[in-house]
C-alpha positions in Angstrom: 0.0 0.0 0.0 1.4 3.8 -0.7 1.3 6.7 1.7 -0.6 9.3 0.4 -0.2 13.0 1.9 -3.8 13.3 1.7 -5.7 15.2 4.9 -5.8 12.0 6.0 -2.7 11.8 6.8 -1.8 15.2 8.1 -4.5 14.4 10.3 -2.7 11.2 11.6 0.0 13.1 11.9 -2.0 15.6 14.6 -4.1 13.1 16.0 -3.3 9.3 15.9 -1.9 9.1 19.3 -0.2 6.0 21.1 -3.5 4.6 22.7 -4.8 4.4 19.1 -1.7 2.9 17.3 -1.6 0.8 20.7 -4.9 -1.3 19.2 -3.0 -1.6 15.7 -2.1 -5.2 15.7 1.1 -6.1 13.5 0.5 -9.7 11.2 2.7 -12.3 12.0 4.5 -12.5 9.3 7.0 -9.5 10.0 9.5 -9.9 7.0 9.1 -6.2 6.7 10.0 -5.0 10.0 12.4 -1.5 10.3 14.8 -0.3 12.6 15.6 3.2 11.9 18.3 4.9 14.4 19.2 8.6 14.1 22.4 9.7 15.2 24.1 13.0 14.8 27.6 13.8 12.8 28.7 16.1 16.0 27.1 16.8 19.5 26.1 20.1 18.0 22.9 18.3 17.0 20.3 17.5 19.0 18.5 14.1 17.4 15.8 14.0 19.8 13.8 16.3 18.1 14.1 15.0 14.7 13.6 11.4 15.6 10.4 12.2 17.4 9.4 13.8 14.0 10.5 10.4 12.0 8.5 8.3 14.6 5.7 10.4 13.7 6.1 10.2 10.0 6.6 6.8 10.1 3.4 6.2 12.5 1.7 8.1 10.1 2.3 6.0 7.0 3.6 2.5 8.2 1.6 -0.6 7.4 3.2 -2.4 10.8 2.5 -0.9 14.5 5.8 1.5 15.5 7.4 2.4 18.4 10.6 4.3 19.0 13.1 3.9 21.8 14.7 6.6 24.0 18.3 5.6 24.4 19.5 7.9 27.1 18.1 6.2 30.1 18.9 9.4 32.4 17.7 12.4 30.9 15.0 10.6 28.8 14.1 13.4 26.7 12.0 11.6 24.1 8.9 11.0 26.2 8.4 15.3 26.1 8.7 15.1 22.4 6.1 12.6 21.8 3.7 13.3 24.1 4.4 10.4 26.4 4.0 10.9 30.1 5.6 8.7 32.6 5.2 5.1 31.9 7.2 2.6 30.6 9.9 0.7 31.9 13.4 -0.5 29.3 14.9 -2.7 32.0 11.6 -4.3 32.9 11.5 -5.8 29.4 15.2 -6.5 29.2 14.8 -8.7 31.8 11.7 -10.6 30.5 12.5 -14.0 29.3 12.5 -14.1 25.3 10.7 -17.8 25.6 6.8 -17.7 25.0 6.9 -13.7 25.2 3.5 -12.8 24.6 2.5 -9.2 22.9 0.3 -7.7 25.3 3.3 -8.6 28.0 5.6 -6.7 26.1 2.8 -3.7 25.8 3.0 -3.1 30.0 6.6 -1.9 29.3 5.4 0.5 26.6 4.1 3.9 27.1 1.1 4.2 25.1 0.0 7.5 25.9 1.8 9.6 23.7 1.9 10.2 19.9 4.1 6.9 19.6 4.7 4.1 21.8 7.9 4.9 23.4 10.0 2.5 25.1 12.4 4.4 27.8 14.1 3.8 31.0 11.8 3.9 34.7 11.7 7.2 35.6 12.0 5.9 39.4 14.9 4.4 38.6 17.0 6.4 35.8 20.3 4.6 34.4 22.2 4.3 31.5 21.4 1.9 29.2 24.5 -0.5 27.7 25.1 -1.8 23.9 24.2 -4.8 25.4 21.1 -3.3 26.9 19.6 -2.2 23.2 20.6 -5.6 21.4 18.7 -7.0 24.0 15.6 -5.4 23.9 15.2 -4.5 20.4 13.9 -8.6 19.4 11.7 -8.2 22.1 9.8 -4.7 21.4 9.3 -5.8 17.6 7.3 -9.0 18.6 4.5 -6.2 19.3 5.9 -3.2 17.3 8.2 -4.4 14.1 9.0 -0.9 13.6 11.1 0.9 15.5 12.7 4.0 15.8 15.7 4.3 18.2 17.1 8.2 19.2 20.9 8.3 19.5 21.7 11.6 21.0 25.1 12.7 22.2 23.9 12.4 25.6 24.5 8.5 25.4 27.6 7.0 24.7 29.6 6.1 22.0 30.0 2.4 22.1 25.8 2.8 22.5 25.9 4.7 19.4 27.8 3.0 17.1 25.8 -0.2 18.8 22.2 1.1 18.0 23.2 2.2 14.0 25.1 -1.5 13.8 21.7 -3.0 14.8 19.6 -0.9 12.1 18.4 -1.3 8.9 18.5 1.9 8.2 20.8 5.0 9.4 19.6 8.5 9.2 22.5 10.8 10.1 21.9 14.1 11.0 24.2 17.4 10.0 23.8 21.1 9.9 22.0 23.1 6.8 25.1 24.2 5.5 27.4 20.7 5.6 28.2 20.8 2.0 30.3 17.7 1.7 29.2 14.2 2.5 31.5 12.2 0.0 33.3 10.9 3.3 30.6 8.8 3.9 30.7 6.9 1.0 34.5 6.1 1.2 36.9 4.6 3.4 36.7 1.4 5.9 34.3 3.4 8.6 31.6 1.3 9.6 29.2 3.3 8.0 30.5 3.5 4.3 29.4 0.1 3.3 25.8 0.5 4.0 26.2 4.0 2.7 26.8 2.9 -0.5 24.2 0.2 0.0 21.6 2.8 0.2 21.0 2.2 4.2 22.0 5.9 5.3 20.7 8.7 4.7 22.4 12.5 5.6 19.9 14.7 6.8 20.6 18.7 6.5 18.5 19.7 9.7 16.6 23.1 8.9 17.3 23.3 5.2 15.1 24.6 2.7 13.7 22.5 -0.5 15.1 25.3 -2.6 18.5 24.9 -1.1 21.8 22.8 -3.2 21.9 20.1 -1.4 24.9 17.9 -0.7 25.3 14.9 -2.8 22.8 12.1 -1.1 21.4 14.2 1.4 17.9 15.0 1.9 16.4 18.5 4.3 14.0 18.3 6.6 12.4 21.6 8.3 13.7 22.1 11.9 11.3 21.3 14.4 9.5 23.6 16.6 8.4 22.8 20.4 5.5 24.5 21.7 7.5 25.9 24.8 11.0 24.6 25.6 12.6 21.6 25.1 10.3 19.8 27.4 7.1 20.0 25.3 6.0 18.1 22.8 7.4 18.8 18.9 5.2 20.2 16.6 4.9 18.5 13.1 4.9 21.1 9.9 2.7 20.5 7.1 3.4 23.3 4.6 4.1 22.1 1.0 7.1 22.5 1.1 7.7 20.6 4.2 5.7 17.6 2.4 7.7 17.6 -0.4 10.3 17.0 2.3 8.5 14.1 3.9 8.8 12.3 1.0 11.8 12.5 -0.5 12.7 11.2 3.1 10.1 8.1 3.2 11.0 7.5 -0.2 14.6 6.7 1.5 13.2 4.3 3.7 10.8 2.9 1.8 12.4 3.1 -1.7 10.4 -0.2 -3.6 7.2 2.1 -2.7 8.9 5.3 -4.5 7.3 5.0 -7.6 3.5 4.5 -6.1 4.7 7.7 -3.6 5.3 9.8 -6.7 2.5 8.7 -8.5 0.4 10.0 -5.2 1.2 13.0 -4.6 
């Protein structure tokens, strides 16, 4: 099936919140399940902000349930962007035992009350969360939600970084509007160059404009705005130009569905 940026889906993109995408039940067949991390070239970047917005895009238009997973287990600051509140607990699920794991067990660990089911660390009992943690937990969250976005802000660290894009299909790598150059990516023996070249990362230039020369590979996607501060939940753009945006991006992730997206806009 093709996304379509119909009203329908800007008003997903407003109003299909967590309880509701809760209900969605994935099939059982999960060939097509996606992990998507989003990381940032420097710790200039904050990713939090544009993963929330990728979750959100992603709820709107995936054909599996999706969750996303808030990697920094002490400052937790995806649960503001998506609209979460305080549920959910990372460690609790960690240490359920993969045997017989049904869905709806996996669902008490999940805060549901936001935008996206978001995964994220107690809040009575804040921690960091190991490489070991995320390889751990990621089988068990897509038995209920195959599709998962994981935030990889500077906050963490880098072993847990390098960890969470190792275990994704798909790397989106954030960078300022004006990085010009990305060719680096694509050569060398860096972890990421392989998959680079396979098509599995994309650069995203954070805040640049559709009209804008953009560097070879890369896609823009409009900064996001908070209501307040930092603490608040994002606020999802639907200009046309910010569409147009959306899906060159989805088109990235989802690129045997790129002809049908063209043909529906």
């Amino acid at each position: 099936m093709a996304f379509r940026f119909t009203p329908h889906f800007i008003w997903r993109l407003y109003w299909s919140d967590g309880l509701a995408q809760a209900g969605r039940i994935p099939p059982y067949d999960t060939d097509r399940a996606l992990i998507v991390s989003v990381a940032a070239v420097d710790d200039r970047i904050l990713t939090t902000p544009t993963a929330a917005l990728i979750a959100k895009l992603v709820n709107a238009v995936s054909e599996n349930p999706v969750a996303i997973v808030d990697t920094d287990g002490v400052n937790q600051p995806v649960r503001a962007a998506v609209g979460a509140h305080q549920g959910g607990d990372f460690f609790g699920l960690v240490n359920q035992s993969a045997h017989n794991l049904q869905r709806d067990q996996v669902a008490a660990f999940i805060d549901c009350t936001g935008k996206v089911p978001t995964l994220a660390v107690s809040m009575s009992q804040p921690k960091p969360i190991s490489p070991t943690d995320l390889q751990a937990v990621l089988p068990r969250v897509q038995h209920r939600w195959p599709t998962v976005i994981i935030d990889l802000p500077f906050t963490t660290s880098n072993e847990l970084i390098f960890a969470g894009t190792e275990l994704a299909n798909h790397v989106v790598l954030l960078a300022d509007k004006h990085t010009s150059d990305f060719n680096w990516l694509y050569h060398g023996d860096h972890a990421l160059a392989h998959r680079a070249r396979a098509g599995a990362v994309t650069p995203i230039l954070v805040g640049a404009t559709s009209k804008q020369a953009l560097a070879a590979g890369a896609v823009a996607l409009p900064e996001v705005d908070t209501r307040t501060t930092a603490r608040e939940e994002i606020t999802v753009k639907t200009s046309p130009e910010a569409l147009s945006m959306y899906h060159r991006f989805l088109s990235r992730l989802y690129p045997e569905r790129k002809t049908r997206l063209t043909q529906s806009i």
